[in-house]
N, C-alpha and C positions, 0 to 999 in steps of 0.2 A: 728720562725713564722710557724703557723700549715699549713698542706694545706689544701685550702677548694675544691678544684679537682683532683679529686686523676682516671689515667684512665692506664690501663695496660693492653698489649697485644691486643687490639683492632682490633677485624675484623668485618667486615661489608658488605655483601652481596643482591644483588638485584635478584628478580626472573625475567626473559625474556621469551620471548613467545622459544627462544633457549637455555635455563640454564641458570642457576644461573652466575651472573658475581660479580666479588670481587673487590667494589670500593675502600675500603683500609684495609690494610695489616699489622699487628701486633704492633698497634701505641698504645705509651704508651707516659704520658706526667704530669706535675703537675702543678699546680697556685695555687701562697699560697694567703692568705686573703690581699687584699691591691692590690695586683701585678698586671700591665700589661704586659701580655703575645701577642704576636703579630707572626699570622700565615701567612708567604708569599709563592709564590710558581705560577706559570703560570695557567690559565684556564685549567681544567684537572688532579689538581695536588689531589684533595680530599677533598680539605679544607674549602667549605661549607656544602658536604658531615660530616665531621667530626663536625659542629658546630648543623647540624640536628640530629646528630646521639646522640650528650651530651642533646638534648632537647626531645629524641626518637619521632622526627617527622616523622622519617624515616620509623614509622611505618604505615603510611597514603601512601605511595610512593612503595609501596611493597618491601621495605626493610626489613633485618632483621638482628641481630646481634648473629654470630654464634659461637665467642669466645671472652673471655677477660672480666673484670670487669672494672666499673663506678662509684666512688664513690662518693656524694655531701655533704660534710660537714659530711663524717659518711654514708649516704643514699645508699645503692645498687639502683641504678639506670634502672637496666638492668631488678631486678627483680618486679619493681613496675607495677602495673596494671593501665588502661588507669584513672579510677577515679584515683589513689592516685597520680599520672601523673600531673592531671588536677591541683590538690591543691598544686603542685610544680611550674609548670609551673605559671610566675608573680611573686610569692610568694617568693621563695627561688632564682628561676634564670630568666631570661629572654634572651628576644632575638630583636634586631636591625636590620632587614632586608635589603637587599641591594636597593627595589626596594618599595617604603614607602606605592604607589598607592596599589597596590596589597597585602598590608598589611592591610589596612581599607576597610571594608563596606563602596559599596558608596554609597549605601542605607540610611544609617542613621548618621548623624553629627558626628563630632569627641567629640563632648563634652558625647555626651549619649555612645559612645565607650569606654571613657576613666573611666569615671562613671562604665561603667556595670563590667570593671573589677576591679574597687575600690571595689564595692560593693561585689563584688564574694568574694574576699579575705581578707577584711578591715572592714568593716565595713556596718550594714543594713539601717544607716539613709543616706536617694538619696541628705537632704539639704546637709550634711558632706561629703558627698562624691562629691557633683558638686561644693563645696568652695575648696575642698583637689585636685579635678584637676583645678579650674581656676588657684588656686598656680602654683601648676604645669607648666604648660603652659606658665604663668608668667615667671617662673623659668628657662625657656628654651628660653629665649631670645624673645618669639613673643609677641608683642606689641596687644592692645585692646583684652586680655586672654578672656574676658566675649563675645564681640563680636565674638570670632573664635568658640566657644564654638558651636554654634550655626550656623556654617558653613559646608557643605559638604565636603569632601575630594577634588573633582573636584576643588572647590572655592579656594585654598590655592596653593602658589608656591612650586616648589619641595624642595627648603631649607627649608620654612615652615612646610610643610608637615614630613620631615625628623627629625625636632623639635617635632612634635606634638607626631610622631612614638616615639620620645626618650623619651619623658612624660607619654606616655603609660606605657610603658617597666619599667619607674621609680616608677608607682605608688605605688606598695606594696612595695615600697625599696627593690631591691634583692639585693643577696648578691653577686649573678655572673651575669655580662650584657656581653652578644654578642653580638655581631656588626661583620655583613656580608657585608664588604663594603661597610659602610655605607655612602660614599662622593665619591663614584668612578663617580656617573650619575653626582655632582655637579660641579658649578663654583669654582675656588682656594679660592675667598673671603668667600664663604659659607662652604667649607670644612673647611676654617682656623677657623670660628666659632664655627663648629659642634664639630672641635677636641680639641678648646678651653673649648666647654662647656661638652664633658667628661673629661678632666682631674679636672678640677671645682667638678663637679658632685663625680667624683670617691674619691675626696678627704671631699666633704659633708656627704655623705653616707658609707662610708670604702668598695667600693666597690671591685672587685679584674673585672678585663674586661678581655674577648678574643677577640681581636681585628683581623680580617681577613681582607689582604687587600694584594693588588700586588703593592702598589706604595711604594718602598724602603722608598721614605721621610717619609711616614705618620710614619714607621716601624719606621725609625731613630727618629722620636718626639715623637713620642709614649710610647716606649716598655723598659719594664725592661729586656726581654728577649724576643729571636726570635724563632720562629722554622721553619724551610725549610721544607715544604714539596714537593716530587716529585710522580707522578706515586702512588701515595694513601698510599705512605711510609713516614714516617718521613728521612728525611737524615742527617739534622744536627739542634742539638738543643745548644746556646749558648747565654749569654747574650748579650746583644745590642752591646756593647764596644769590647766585644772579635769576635763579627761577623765582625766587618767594619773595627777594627783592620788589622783580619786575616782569613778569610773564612779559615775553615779545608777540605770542599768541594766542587768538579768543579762545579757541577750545584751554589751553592749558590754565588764563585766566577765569574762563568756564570750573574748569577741575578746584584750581585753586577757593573759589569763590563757594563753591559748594560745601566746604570741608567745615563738620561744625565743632566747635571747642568748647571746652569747660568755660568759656567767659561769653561763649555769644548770647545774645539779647534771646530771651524766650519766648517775648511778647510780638517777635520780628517771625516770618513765616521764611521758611530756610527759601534757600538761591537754587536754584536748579536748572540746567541746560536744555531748553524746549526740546522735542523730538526723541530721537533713540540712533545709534551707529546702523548706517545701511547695511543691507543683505548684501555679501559676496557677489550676489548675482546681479547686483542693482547698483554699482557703483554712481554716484554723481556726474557730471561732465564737468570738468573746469576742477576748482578746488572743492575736495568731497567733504568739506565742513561747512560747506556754504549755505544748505539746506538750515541749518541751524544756530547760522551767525548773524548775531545782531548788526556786524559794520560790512556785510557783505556787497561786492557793485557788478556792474556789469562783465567786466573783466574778472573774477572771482567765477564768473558762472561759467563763465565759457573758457577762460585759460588755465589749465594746473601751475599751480606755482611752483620753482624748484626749493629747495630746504637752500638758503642764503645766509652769509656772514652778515652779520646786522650787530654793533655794538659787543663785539665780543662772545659770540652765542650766532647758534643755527636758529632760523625761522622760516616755514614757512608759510609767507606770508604774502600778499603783493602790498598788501599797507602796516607791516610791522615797523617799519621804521618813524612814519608819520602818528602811527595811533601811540608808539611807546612817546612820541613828545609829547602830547598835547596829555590836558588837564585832568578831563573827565577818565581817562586811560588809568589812572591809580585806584579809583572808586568801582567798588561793583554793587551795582542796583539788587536790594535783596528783594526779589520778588520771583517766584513761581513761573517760569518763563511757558510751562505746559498747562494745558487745558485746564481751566477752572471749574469744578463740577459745579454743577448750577442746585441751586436752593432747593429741598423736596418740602421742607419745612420750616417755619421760624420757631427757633427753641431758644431762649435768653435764659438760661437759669445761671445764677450765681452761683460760680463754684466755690462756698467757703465752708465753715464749720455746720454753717447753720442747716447743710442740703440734708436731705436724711436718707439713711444707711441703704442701699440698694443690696448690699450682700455682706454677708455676718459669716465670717465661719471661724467656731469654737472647736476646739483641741482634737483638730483634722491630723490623723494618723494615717497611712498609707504602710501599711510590711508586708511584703512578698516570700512566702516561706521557702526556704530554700532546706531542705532533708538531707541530713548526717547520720549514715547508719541505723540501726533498728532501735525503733522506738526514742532516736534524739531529733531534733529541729532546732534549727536558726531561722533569723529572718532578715530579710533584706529589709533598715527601715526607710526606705525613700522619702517619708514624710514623720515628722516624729513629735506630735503636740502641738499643733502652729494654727495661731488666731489671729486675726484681724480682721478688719471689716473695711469695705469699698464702701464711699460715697455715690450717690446718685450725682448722674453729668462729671464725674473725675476721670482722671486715669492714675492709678495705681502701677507704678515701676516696678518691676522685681526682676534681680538682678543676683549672679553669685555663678561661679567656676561650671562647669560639665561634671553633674554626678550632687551637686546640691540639693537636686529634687524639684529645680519649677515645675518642669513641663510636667513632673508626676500630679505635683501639686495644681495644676492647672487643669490637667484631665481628671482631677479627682472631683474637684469644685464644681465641672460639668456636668459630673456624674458617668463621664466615660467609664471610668475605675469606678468600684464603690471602696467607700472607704472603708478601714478595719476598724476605726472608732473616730468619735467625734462629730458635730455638724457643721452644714453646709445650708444654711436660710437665704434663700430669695425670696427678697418682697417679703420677709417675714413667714415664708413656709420653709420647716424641715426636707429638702429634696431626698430624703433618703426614705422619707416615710412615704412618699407619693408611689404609688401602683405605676405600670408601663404606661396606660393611657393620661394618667395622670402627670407624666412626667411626660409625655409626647407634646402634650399641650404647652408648658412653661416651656420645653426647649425653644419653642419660638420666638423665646424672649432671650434666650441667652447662643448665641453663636460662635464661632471657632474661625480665626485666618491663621493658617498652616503656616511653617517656616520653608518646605519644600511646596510651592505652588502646584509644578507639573505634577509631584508624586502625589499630591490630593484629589487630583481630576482624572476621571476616566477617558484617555488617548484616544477613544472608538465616539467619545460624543463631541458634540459639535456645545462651541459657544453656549447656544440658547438651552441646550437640555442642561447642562452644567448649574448655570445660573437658574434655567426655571426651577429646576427640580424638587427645592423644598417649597414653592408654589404648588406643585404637584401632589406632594403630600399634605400640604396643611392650606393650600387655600380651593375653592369650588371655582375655579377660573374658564373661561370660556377659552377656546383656542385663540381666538383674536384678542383678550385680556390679557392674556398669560404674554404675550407676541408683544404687545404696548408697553407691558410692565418690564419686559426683560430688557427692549431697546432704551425705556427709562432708563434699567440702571446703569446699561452699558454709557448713558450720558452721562447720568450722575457720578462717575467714576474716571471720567473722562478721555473716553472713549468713542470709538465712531459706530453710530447705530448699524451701518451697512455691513458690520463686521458678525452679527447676528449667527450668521453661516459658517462662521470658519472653526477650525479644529488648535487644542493646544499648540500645536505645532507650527501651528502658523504665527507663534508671539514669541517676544522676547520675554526675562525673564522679568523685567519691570510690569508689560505687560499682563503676563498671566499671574502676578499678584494681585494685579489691580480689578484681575474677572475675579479669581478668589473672595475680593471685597466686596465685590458685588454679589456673589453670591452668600456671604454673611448678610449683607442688609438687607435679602430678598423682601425678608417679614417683616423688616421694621422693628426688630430687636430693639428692647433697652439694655443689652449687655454682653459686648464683643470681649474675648477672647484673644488676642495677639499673641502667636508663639514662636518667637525667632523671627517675626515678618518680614524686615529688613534685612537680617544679618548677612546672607546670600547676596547681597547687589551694590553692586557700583554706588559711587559716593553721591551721584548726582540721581540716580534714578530711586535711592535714599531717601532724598529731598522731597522728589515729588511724591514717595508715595506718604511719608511723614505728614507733608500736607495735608494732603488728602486726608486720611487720618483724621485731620484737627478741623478740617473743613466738616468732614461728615459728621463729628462731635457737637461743631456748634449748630447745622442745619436741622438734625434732628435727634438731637440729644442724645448720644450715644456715651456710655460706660464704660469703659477698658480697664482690662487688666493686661499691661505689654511688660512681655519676659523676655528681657533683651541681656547679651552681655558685648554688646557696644553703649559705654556706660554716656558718652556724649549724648548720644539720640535718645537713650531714655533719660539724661538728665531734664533733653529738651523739651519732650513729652508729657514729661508727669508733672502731675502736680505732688503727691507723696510716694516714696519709693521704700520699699524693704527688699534685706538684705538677706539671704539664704545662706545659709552652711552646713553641708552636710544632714540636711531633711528637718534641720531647722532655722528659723526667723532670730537674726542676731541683732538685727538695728530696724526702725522705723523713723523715719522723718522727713518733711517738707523737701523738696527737690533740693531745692537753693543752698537748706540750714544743712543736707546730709553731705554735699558738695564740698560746703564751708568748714563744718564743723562735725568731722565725721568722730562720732565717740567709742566705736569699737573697733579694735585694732585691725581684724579685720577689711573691715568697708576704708579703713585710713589706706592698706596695702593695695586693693584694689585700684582705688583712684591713684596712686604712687604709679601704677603699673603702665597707664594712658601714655603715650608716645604723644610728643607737644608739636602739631604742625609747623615749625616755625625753627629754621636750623639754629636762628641766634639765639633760641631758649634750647637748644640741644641739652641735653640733662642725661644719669646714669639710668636707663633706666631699670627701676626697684623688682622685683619679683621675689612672690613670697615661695622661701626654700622647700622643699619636697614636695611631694604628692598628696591629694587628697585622700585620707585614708577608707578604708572600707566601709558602707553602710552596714554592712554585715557585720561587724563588729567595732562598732565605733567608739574611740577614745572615750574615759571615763571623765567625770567633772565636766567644765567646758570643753567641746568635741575641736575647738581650734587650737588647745594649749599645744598638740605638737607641732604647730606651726609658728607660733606665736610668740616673738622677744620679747612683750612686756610678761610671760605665763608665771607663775609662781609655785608652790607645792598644794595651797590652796585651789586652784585652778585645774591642777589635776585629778582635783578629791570631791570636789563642790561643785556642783552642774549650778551657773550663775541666775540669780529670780531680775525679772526685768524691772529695770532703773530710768525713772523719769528725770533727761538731763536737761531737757528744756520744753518749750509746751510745744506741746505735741510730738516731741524727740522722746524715744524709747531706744533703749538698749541692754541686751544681757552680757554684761561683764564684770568683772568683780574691779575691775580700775580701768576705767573708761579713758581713753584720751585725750 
């Protein structure tokens, strides 16, 4: 089979107001016609760098490509001018963006978008070309194709949107699709469909994809083959089977090792790759993994390795050959390779039935009124009757699609929202009856870690005003107190106290969660908040912060409620987890028994949806059919029956009373699974 990308030698440079910096380094690589190719590698490593650079968008960015050649089916790439550019771009390759909004005008409807590029490249009749995208569209799973036609980008949900992005890219049939993480911002159920309907697609069209993505599973469902990149280097390229087989190198055995699953041990504290990928400006000398490789030698520091033929598979390595024989090379040590935050406090509490209830809240409602003409209203219900109650020293999982209601529910809990009905008791006080000063004071006891770090911090302060600052208001500290307490936490978090001075900017994004955390546990709270904490970051820097997490739980007894919809790392985390559907609480149960024995169809589809790290367990992956429907008018009876194959006519008439299926398992269903 021919290749249709042929790319050798590759470097690739950005101009800066201080030099040129060199975002990757001598990458050469192929995909033949047909083929999925799958790039993984942490934020930093080059690898949408690399997908801008095969589309030379890089030329808009003040990039430039100062060595190596591009070939596309035959085409010098490198040496095409911006018109002959234009009439490639759609035509012959496309591209999948990771971030769909920011790929459309939202000025003008998706339908005349998808059109204008039919038309560019296809065809000059507008009737032929708005029948050839309603197809389209059609084609892509989203339901009323003529009515979206005719919708803003605003108007559409992000799996929708994601859809429409991939009907784009499909219109002139290319013959290469990238895809820039294209499911990383999604729910599991909508990535399961997105990665359903490229292999569909790839096998309609004979497409060949480069797939860019940091989540091992997508790689393992995916990919005919992988390539590791680190540091703007390729380091190991190998097919799927021979990667998960056998990493030939530490970083990709790093990646591999981090990755957590539905079976891993919960009791074991996840694997994580010490340090963070160098700054552009700060490359390593020798091989630039060596800073963070456990078999690294002298030779390693000071000589760059070339990417070598070793056993069937590119590595590079100077000791891939010798470490893939020997023994200890198939085991990876689970331990936390990054800084261990040190003790603030000894807190032992058992976490079992017996703790008592740190947060109760009873038939919490959330509706946002939304006005229809004179004298009618609707309301949006983001949260719709939902109780439960958090143990003291637990974490509480909560888990469920985009448009569910946690984060609603989760700011309501805080008292960010006030609610429209219903309570919310900490410590056994109603927070909605407490006065401002009166709720000034418990806030100290209940805190918030953001799922966007940088967008919760203000850019103009430095480190220490960030983290002092609820010192500032709720404690009497002396300027030398407040200076001791903040380098505290910046330890206990594990971090370097001399960093006191620096600006968001100056972190990566593992990092500036980790000051986030620190700035939750400034007071010493009994009860954090987690909202999407994780979901934003690399699989290894994941790791460290989930640790951490579970470190600072047991030091000094910390409460969480984590609203995740990466269902692995909240399996890992909680100890009980409930399940959200459209603004309300469908399932409740023990981490392990909801995993096991999920009883509402639901939470069953959910967990179906998880891509299995592991290509020999390669499986269909499940996703549940249509869209989640409107809070503003939500399905009558059970709000899941339109999605739902076990539904019945019952189901559609009868909103379900919750059902005790085993102890401490709850669920609302009328036939539970």
């Amino acid at each position: 089979m021919k290749d249709l990308l042929d790319i050798q030698n590759l470097t690739v440079q950005f101009a800066t107001k201080n030099g040129s910096l060199t975002a990757i380094s001598d990458v050469s690589l192929h995909i033949k016609v047909g083929e999925t190719v799958c790039i993984v590698g942490e934020s930093g490593s080059g690898k949408t760098i690399l997908s801008k650079s095969i589309m030379r968008l890089i030329d808009y960015e003040n990039g430039v490509i100062t060595q190596g050649e591009m070939l596309l089916d035959g085409i010098d790439l490198i040496s095409l001018s911006s018109k002959q550019l234009r009439s490639l771009r759609g035509k012959k390759m496309a591209m999948v963006f990771q971030e769909p909004m920011s790929a459309f005008d939202p000025v003008f409807t998706i339908g005349s978008q998808i059109v204008d590029v039919i038309i560019h490249h296809r065809m000059s009749d507008r009737r032929a070309a708005w029948k050839r995208a309603v197809y389209l569209l059609e084609r892509v799973g989203i339901s009323e194709p003529e009515e979206r036609m005719k919708q803003y980008p605003n108007e559409l949900s992000g799996g929708m949107l994601q859809r429409a992005m991939i009907a784009m890219a499909l219109a002139c049939e290319p013959e290469l699709l990238i895809a820039d993480e294209p499911t990383t911002a999604l729910d599991m159920t909508v990535q399961a469909q997105i990665l359903q309907l490229l292999q569909e697609l790839k096998e309609e069209f004979n497409m060949s994809i480069l797939l860019i993505t940091h989540d091992i599973g997508i790689a393992a469902e995916m990919a005919d083959r992988i390539i590791v990149m680190y540091a703007g280097q390729i380091v190991e390229q190998a097919s799927v089977q021979q990667l998960f087989d056998q990493p030939h190198h530490p970083y990709s055995k790093g990646l591999l090792g981090s990755i957590t699953t539905l079976e891993s041990d919960r009791n074991l504290r996840l694997y994580s790759i010490r340090g963070a990928v160098p700054n552009l400006s700060d490359w390593p000398t020798g091989c630039r993994f060596h800073p963070r490789c456990a078999y690294a030698s002298e030779k390693c520091r000071s000589d760059s390795p070339p990417l070598m033929d070793i056993n069937g598979r590119q590595a590079a390595c100077w000791h891939s050959a010798e470490l893939a024989r020997s023994r200890e090379w198939g085991t990876v040590e689970v331990t936390d390779l990054a800084a261990v935050p040190k003790p603030v406090a000894e807190f032992d509490a058992a976490r079992n039935e017996e703790n008592s209830t740190l947060m109760e809240i009873k038939g919490l409602s959330k509706w946002y009124p939304l006005k229809k003409g004179l004298g009618h209203s609707t309301f949006i219900r983001a949260v719709d009757d939902v109780s439960f109650h958090i143990r003291e020293g637990e974490t509480f999982g909560l888990v469920g699609e985009s448009g569910s209601g946690k984060s609603t529910l989760g700011r309501t809990i805080l008292q960010l929202e006030r609610a429209t009905a219903g309570e919310v008791r900490f410590q056994g006080r109603d927070l909605a009856r407490l006065d401002e000063p009166g709720l000034q004071k418990v806030r100290k006891n209940m805190q918030m870690i953001f799922q966007d770090a940088y967008g919760s911090m203000n850019p103009r302060w430095k480190v220490s005003e960030i983290i002092g600052e609820p010192l500032w208001v709720h404690e009497a500290l002396t300027a030398k107190e407040k200076r001791e307490r903040v380098e505290e936490l910046l330890e206990i978090v594990g971090m370097d106290r001399t960093w006191y001075d620096r600006y968001p900017h100056e972190f990566s994004g593992g990092q500036r969660q980790r000051i986030g955390i620190a700035r939750a546990i400034a007071l010493n709270p009994s009860f954090v908040l987690a909202d999407e904490a994780v979901s934003a970051l690399d699989v290894s820097v994941q790791a460290q912060i989930v640790n951490l997490l579970q470190d600072l739980q047991k030091n000094i007894g910390l409460t969480y409620l984590f609203i995740g919809h990466g269902l692995h790392i909240v399996r890992h985390i909680s100890d009980r987890i409930g399940v959200m559907y459209l603004g309300k609480l469908v399932e409740i149960a023990d981490s392990e028994e909801l995993f096991r024995h999920p009883a509402h169809h639901y939470t069953k589809a959910l967990i179906a949806s998880i891509p299995w790290p592991d290509p020999a367990r390669k499986k269909v992956l499940s996703s549940i059919k249509g869209e989640i429907p409107s809070s503003a008018n939500p399905p009558s009876g059970c709000r899941f029956h339109t999605r739902c194959p076990a539904a019945t006519a019952r189901c559609k008439e009868e909103p379900p009373e919750w059902t005790e299926v085993g102890k401490g398992h709850y669920t609302a269903c009328h036939y539970p699974a």
